[in-house]
C-alpha positions, 0 to 999 in steps of 0.5 A, a space after each residue: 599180312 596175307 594180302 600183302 604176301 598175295 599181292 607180292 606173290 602177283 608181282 613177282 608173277 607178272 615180273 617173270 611173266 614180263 621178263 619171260 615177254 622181253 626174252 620172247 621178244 629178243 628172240 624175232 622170227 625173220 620171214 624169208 620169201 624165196 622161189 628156190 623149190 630145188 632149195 627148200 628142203 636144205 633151207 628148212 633144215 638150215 633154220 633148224 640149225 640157225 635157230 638150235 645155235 642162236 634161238 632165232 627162228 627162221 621161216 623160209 616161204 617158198 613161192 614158185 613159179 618164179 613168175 608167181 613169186 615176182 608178181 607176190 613180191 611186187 604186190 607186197 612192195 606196193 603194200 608195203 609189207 614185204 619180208 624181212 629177206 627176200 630176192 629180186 627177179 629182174 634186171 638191174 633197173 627193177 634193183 634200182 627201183 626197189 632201192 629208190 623206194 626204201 625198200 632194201 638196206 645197203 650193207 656196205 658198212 656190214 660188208 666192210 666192219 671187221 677189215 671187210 672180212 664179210 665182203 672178202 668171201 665172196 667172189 668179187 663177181 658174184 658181189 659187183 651183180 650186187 653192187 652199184 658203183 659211183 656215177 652208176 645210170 640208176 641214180 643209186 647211191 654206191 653201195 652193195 645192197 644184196 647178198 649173194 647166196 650162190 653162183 652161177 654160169 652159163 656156158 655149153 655141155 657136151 654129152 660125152 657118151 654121144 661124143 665117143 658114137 659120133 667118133 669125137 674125142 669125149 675129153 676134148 670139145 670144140 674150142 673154136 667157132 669151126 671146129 664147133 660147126 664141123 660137127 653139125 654135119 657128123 650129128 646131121 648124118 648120125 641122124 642125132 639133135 645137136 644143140 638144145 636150149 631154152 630159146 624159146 625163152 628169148 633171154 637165153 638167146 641174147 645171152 650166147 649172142 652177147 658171148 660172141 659180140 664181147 668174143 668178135 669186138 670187145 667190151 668197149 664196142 658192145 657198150 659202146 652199141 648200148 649207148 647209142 654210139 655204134 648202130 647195130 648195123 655195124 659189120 661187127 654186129 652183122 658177123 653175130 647174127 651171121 653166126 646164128 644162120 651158120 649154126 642152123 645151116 651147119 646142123 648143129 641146132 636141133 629141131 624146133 629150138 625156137 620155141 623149146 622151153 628149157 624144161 625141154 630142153 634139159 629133159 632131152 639133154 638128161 636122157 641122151 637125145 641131143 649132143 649139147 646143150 647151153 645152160 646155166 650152173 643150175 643144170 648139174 642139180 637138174 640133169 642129176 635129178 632126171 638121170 644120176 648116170 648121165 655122162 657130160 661136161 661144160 665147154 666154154 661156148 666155142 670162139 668166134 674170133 681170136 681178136 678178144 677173150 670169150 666172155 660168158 654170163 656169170 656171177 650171182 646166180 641168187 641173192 637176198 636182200 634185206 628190207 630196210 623197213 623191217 623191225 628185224 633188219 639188224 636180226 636179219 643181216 645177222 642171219 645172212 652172214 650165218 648163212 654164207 659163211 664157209 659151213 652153210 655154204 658147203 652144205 648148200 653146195 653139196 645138198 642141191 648142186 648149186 656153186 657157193 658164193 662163198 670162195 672158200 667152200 669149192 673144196 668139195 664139189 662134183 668135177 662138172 660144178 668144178 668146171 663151170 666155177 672156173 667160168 667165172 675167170 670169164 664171167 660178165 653180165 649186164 647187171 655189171 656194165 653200168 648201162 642198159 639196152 632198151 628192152 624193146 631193142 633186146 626184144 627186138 634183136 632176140 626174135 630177130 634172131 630167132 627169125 634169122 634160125 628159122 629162115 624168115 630173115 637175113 642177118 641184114 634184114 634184123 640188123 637193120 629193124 634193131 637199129 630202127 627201134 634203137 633210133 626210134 627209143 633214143 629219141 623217146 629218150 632225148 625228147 624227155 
């Protein structure tokens, strides 16, 4: 009798002990990687939540610089053991080959169960960043395969403080090509720096550069150019180059912008030392961090040409992906739904100055964040054009512009060695 009662009393143990595994293992813990060290703390403290509501836990690893982060996630795709999340740094075409490898799980259908209501809060430019569309160059199937967790734009500040010492008015910036070089010669006598960025990091040069080439000749030309139908030595491509030679010659570019990392740049914005700068929605996070007192506000890069609209780049600023070979993945897209719904991305919003993705969460933001969200009624960016440029001839073009600031060519000169390298790449490319 006493042998039965033990051995009753061990089933009933490892019954609970089994029930208790089963419930454990309900439970998964999703690993996300990301390289957002401005973010971190509000990450952490939103797993907290996250797991408080649902019992899921959620570790967010963080791994900076983005350079290090981009080499990590490359190595854990090639092993095969990349998280349950995580974020892709590089151009449409590195989307398209972690795609094309099985690596990332298109959540259309997640986007569209409940009559789209997921996909609907989203600003449809900071989705299409996500999205591949029908016939798309890449080969991928349509879809949208990332989330986006903010966004951004990039556009110019002016330090209104300087404005009002240079005798400008601080409420009313230059919204035109001349009226923006008109002020070079009032910086130059002040003996002030004027536009600061980081051009040294070439990618910021392209983008203003591709502001002005959608402003003098529209969308259909420069993709038009990228596909090989019009050569860079067009008059409309020279007049973009030119642009550059004037704003050195006018006095508005500050010294050694060439080779200035935007770390510099922001730091000399921050304290006072140049009059503008060019820089993405993320500087209001990092000029609030060197100096909570400084007095500025985004401007549109001022117009070229009244013949098109500005354009600037925008759209996700940062987006997740889920691993389409994780065990947890369902767990996985539960979570980034959490994540971007209304609540959390005001939070987010508020906690590291960073514009939501979320379009109903833009009721309580700083005014200058308020500024560059309405950018994006003029955001485009490559990752949504459906083509791409060689990376040699971007290469090409942005230290050709570089070459252009600093004296060493013409604008003729430049244009003429891009489009040698363009003819040379689409020949590579028809011979294959």
């Amino acid at each position: 009798m006493w042998c039965k009662k033990a051995l009753a009393a061990v089933l009933v143990l490892f019954s609970v002990l089994g029930c208790a595994a089963q419930k454990t293992d309900s439970k998964p813990t999703i690993s996300v990687w990301h390289w957002m060290t401005d973010r971190d703390p509000a990450f952490q403290e939103l797993a907290k939540k996250y797991e408080a509501l649902t019992g899921v836990k959620v570790n967010f690893e963080l791994y900076a610089p983005s350079d290090a982060y981009s080499q990590k996630i490359r190595a854990a795709a090639q092993g095969t053991n990349l998280p349950d999340v995580f974020g892709i740094l590089g151009e449409k075409r590195d989307f398209a080959s972690f795609i094309k490898a099985g690596h990332i799980l298109d959540l259309t259908s997640y986007m569209e169960a409940n009559d789209s209501a997921w996909k609907n809060s989203f600003f449809p430019k900071a989705l299409a960043v996500n999205e591949f569309a029908p016939q798309n160059s890449y080969g991928i199937n349509p879809g949208i395969y990332a989330v986006p967790i903010d966004i951004m734009t990039i556009q110019m500040v002016y330090n209104k403080k300087l404005f009002a010492q240079l005798g400008l008015n601080p409420n009313h910036p230059p919204k035109t090509l001349q009226e923006f070089l008109d002020t070079g010669a009032k910086i130059k006598a002040a003996g002030m720096q004027g536009l600061v960025s980081g051009w040294g990091e070439v990618w910021m040069i392209d983008c203003l550069a591709n502001n002005f080439a959608f402003n003098i000749m529209g969308k259909d030309k420069v993709l038009a150019t990228i596909k090989g139908e019009v050569p860079y030595t067009d008059p409309d491509w020279i007049r973009v180059l030119t642009i550059f030679k004037e704003m050195k010659e006018s006095g508005v570019l500050a010294q050694g912008l060439v080779t200035m990392i935007n770390k510099s740049a922001e730091q000399l914005f921050a304290n006072d030392k140049a009059v503008y700068a060019f820089n993405g929605s993320w500087c209001v996070n990092v000029y609030k961090g060197m100096n909570p007192s400084l007095e500025y506000s985004a401007m549109l890069p001022p117009a070229a040409s009244d013949k098109y609209p500005i354009a600037i780049w925008g759209g996700a600023g940062s987006s997740f992906m889920v691993n389409a070979r994780s065990k947890n993945k369902e767990e996985a897209v539960k979570f980034l739904v959490w994540l971007t719904g209304q609540d959390q991305q005001a939070y987010l919003a508020a906690a590291t100055n960073n514009l939501p993705a979320n379009r109903n969460s833009l009721s309580k933001i700083p005014e200058v964040l308020a500024q560059f969200a309405r950018g994006m009624d003029y955001a485009t960016h490559p990752n949504v054009w459906g083509v791409s440029e060689f990376s040699l001839v971007i290469e090409a073009w942005d230290r050709g512009i570089q070459s252009i600031i600093i004296g060493e060519k013409t604008p003729e000169q430049v244009a003429e060695e891009v489009q040698k390298i363009k003819e040379r790449e689409l020949a590579k490319k028809r011979a294959q």
